[in-house]
CHARMM internal coordinates of N, CA and C (Angstrom, degrees):
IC EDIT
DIST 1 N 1 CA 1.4762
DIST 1 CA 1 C 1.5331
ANGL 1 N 1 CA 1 C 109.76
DIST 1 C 2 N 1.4319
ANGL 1 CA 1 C 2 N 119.08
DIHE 1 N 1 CA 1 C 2 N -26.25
DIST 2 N 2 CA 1.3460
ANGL 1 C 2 N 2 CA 122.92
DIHE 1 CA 1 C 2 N 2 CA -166.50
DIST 2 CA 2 C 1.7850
ANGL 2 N 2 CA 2 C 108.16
DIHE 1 C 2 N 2 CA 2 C -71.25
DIST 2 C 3 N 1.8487
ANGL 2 CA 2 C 3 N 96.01
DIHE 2 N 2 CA 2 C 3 N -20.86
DIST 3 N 3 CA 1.8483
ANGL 2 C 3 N 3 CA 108.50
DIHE 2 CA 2 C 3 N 3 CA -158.15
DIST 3 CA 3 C 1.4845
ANGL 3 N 3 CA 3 C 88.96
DIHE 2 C 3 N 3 CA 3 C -76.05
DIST 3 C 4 N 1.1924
ANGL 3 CA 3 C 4 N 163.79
DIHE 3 N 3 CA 3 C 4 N -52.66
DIST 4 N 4 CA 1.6630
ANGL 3 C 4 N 4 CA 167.90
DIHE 3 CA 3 C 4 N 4 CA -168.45
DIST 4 CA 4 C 1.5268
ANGL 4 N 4 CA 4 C 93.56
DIHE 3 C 4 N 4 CA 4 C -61.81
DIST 4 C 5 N 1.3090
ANGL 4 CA 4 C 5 N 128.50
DIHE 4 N 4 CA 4 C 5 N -59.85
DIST 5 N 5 CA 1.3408
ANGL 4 C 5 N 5 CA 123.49
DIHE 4 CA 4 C 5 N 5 CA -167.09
DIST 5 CA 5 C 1.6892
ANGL 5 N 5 CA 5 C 96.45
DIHE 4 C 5 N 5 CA 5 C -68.51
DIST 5 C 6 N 0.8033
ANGL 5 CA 5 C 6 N 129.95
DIHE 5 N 5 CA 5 C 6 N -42.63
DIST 6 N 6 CA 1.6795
ANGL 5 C 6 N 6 CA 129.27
DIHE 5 CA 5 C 6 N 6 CA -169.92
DIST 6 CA 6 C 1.3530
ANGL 6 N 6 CA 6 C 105.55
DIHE 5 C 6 N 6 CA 6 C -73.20
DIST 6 C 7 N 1.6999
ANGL 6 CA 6 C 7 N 118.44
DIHE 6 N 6 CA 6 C 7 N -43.58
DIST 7 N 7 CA 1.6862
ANGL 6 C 7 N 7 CA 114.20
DIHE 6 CA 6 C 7 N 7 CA -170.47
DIST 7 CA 7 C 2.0456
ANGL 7 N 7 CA 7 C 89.21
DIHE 6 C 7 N 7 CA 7 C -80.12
DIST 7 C 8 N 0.9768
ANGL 7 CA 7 C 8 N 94.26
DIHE 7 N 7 CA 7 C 8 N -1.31
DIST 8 N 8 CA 2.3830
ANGL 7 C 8 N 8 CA 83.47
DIHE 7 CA 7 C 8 N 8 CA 178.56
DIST 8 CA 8 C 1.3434
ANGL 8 N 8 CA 8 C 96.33
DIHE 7 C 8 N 8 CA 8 C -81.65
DIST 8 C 9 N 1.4597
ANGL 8 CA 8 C 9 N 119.23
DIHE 8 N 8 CA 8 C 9 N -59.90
DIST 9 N 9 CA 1.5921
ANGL 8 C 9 N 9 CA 140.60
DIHE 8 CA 8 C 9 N 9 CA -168.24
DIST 9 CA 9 C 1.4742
ANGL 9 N 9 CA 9 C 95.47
DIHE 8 C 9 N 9 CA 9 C -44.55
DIST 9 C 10 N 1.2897
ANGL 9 CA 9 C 10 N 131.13
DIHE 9 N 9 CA 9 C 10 N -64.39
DIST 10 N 10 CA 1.4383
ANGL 9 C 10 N 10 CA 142.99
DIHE 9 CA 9 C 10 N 10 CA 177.52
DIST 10 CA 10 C 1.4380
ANGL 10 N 10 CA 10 C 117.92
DIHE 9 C 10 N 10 CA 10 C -60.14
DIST 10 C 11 N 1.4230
ANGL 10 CA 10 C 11 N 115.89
DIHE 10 N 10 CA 10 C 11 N -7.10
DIST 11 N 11 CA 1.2177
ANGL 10 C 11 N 11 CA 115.85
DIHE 10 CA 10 C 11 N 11 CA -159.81
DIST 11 CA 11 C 1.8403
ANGL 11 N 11 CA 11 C 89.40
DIHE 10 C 11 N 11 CA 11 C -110.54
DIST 11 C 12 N 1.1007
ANGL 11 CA 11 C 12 N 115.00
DIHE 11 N 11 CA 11 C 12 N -53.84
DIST 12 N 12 CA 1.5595
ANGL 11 C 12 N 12 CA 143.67
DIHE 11 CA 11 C 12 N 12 CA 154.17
DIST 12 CA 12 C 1.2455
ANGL 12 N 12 CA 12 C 135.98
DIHE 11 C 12 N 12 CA 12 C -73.26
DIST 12 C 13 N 1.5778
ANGL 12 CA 12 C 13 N 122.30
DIHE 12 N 12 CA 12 C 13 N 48.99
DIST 13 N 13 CA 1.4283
ANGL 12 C 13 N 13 CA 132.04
DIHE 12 CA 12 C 13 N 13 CA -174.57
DIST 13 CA 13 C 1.7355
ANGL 13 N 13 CA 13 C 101.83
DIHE 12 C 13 N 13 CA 13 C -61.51
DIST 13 C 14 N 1.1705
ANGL 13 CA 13 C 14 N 124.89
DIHE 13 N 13 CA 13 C 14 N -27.89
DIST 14 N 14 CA 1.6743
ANGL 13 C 14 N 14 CA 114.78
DIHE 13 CA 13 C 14 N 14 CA -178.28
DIST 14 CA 14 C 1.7988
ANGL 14 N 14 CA 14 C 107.01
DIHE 13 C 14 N 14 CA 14 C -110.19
DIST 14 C 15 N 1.2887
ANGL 14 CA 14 C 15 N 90.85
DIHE 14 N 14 CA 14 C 15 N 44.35
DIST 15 N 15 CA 1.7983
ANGL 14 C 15 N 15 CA 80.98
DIHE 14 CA 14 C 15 N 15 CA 177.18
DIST 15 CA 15 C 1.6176
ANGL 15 N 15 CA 15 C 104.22
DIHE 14 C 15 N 15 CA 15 C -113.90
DIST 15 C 16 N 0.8635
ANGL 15 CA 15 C 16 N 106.35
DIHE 15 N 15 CA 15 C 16 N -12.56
DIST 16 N 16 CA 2.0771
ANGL 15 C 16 N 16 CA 102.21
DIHE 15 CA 15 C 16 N 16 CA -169.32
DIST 16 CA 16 C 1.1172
ANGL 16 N 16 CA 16 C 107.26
DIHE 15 C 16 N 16 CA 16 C 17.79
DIST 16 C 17 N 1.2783
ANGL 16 CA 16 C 17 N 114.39
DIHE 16 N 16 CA 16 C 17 N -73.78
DIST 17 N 17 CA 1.5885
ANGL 16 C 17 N 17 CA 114.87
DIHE 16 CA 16 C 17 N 17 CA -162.69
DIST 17 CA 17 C 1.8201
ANGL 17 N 17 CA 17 C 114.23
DIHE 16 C 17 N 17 CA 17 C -36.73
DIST 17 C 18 N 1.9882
ANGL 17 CA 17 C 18 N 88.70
DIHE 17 N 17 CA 17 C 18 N -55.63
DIST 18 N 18 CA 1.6021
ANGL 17 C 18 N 18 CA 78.71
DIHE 17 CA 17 C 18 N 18 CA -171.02
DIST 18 CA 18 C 1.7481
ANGL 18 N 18 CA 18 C 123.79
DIHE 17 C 18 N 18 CA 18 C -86.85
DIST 18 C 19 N 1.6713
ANGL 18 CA 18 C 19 N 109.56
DIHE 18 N 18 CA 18 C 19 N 20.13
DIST 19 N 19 CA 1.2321
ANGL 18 C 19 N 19 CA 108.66
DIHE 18 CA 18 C 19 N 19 CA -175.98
DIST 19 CA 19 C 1.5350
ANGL 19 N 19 CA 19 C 99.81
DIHE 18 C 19 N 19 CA 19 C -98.13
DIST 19 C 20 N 1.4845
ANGL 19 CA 19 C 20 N 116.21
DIHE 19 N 19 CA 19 C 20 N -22.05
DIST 20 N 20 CA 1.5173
ANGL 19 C 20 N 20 CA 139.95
DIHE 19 CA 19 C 20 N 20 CA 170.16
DIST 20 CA 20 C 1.9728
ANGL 20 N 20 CA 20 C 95.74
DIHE 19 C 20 N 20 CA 20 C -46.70
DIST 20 C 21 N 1.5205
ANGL 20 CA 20 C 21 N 90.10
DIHE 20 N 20 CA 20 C 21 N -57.13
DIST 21 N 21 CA 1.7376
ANGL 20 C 21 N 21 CA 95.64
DIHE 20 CA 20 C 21 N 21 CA -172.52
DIST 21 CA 21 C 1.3529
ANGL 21 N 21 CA 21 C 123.70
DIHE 20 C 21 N 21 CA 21 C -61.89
DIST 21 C 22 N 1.5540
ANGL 21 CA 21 C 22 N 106.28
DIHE 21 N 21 CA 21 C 22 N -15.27
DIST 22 N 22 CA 1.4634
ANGL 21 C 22 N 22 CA 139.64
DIHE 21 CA 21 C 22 N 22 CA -150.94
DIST 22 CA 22 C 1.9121
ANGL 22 N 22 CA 22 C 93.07
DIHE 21 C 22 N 22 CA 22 C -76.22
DIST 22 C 23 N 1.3155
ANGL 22 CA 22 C 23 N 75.27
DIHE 22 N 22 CA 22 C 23 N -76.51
DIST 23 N 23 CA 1.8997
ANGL 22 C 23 N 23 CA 117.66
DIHE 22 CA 22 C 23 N 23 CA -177.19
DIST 23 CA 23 C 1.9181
ANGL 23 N 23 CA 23 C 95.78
DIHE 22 C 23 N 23 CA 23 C -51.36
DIST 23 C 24 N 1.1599
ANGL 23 CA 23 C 24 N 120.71
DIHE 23 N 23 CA 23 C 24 N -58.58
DIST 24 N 24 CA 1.3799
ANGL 23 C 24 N 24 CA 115.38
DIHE 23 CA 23 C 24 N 24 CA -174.73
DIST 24 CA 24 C 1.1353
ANGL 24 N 24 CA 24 C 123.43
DIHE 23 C 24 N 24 CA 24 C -64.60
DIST 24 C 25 N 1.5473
ANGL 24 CA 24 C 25 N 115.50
DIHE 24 N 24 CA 24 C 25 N -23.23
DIST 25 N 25 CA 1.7370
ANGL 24 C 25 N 25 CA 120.95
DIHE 24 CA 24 C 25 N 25 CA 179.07
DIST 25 CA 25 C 1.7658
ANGL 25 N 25 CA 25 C 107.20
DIHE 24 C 25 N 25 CA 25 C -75.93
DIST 25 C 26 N 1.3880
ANGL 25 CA 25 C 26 N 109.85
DIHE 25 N 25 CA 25 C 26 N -24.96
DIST 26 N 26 CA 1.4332
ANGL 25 C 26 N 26 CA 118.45
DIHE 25 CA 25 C 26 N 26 CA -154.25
DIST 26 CA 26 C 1.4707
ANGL 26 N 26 CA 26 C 99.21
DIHE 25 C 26 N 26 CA 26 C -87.79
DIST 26 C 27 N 1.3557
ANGL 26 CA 26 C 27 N 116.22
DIHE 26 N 26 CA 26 C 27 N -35.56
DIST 27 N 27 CA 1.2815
ANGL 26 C 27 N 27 CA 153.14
DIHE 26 CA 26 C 27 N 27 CA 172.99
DIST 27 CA 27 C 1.9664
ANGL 27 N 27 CA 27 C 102.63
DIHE 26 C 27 N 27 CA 27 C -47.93
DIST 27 C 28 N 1.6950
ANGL 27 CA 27 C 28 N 94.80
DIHE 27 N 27 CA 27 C 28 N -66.94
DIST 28 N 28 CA 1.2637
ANGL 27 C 28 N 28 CA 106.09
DIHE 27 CA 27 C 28 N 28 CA 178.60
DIST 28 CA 28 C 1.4444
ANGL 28 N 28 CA 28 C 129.32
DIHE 27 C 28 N 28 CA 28 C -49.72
DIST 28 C 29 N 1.4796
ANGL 28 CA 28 C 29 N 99.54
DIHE 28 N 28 CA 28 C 29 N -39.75
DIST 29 N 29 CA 1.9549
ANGL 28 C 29 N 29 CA 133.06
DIHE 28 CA 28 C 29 N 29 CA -146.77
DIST 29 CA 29 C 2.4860
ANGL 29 N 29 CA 29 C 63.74
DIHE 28 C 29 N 29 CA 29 C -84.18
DIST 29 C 30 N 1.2611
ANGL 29 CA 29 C 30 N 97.09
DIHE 29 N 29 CA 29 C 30 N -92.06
DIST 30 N 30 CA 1.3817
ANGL 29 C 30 N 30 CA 87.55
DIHE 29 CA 29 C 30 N 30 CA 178.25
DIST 30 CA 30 C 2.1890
ANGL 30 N 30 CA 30 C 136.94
DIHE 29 C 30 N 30 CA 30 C -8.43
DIST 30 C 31 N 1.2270
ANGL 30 CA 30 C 31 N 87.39
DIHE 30 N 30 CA 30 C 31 N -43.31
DIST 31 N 31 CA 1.5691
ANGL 30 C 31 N 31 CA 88.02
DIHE 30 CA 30 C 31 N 31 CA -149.97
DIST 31 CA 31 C 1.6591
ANGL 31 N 31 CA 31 C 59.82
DIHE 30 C 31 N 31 CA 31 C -90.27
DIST 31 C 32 N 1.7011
ANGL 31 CA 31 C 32 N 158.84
DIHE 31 N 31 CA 31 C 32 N -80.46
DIST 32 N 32 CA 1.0809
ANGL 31 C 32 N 32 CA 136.36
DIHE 31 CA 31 C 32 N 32 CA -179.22
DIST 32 CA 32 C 1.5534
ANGL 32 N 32 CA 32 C 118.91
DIHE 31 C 32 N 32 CA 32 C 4.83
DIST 32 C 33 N 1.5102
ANGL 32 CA 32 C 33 N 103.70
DIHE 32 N 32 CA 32 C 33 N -67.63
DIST 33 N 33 CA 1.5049
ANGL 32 C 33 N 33 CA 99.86
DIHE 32 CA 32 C 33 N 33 CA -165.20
DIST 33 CA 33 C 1.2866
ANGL 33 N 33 CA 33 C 121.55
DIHE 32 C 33 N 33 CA 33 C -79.49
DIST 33 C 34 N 1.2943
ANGL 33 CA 33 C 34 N 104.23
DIHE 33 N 33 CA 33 C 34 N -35.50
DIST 34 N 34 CA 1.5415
ANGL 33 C 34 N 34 CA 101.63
DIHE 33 CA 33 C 34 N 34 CA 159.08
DIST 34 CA 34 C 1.2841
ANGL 34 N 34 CA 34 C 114.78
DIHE 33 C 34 N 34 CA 34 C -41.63
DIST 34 C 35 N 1.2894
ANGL 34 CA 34 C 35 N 131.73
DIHE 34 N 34 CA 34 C 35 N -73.92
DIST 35 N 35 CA 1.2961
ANGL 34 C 35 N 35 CA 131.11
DIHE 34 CA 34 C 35 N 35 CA -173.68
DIST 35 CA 35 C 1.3059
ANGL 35 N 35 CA 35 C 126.88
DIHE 34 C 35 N 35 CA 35 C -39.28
DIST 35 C 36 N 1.3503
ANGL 35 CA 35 C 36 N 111.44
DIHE 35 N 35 CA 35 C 36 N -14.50
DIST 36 N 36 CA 1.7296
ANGL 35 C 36 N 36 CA 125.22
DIHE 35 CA 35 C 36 N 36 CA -175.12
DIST 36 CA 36 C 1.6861
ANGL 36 N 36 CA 36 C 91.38
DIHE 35 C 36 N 36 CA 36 C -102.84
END
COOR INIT
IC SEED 1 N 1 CA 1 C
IC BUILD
């Protein structure tokens, strides 16, 4: 899961913001499944 977030980051060296958005959804989708 980490290889998509790394080839975006590399793909998008001036985006922060949306790799920020990237990282927080994946983050989210996670703390979701845990919770189930």
């Amino acid at each position: 899961m980490l290889l998509p977030i790394t080839y975006f980051f590399l793909k998008e060296p001036l985006g922060p913001r949306t790799v920020l958005g990237t990282v927080l959804a994946v983050s989210g989708t996670a703390l979701i499944f845990l919770a189930v």
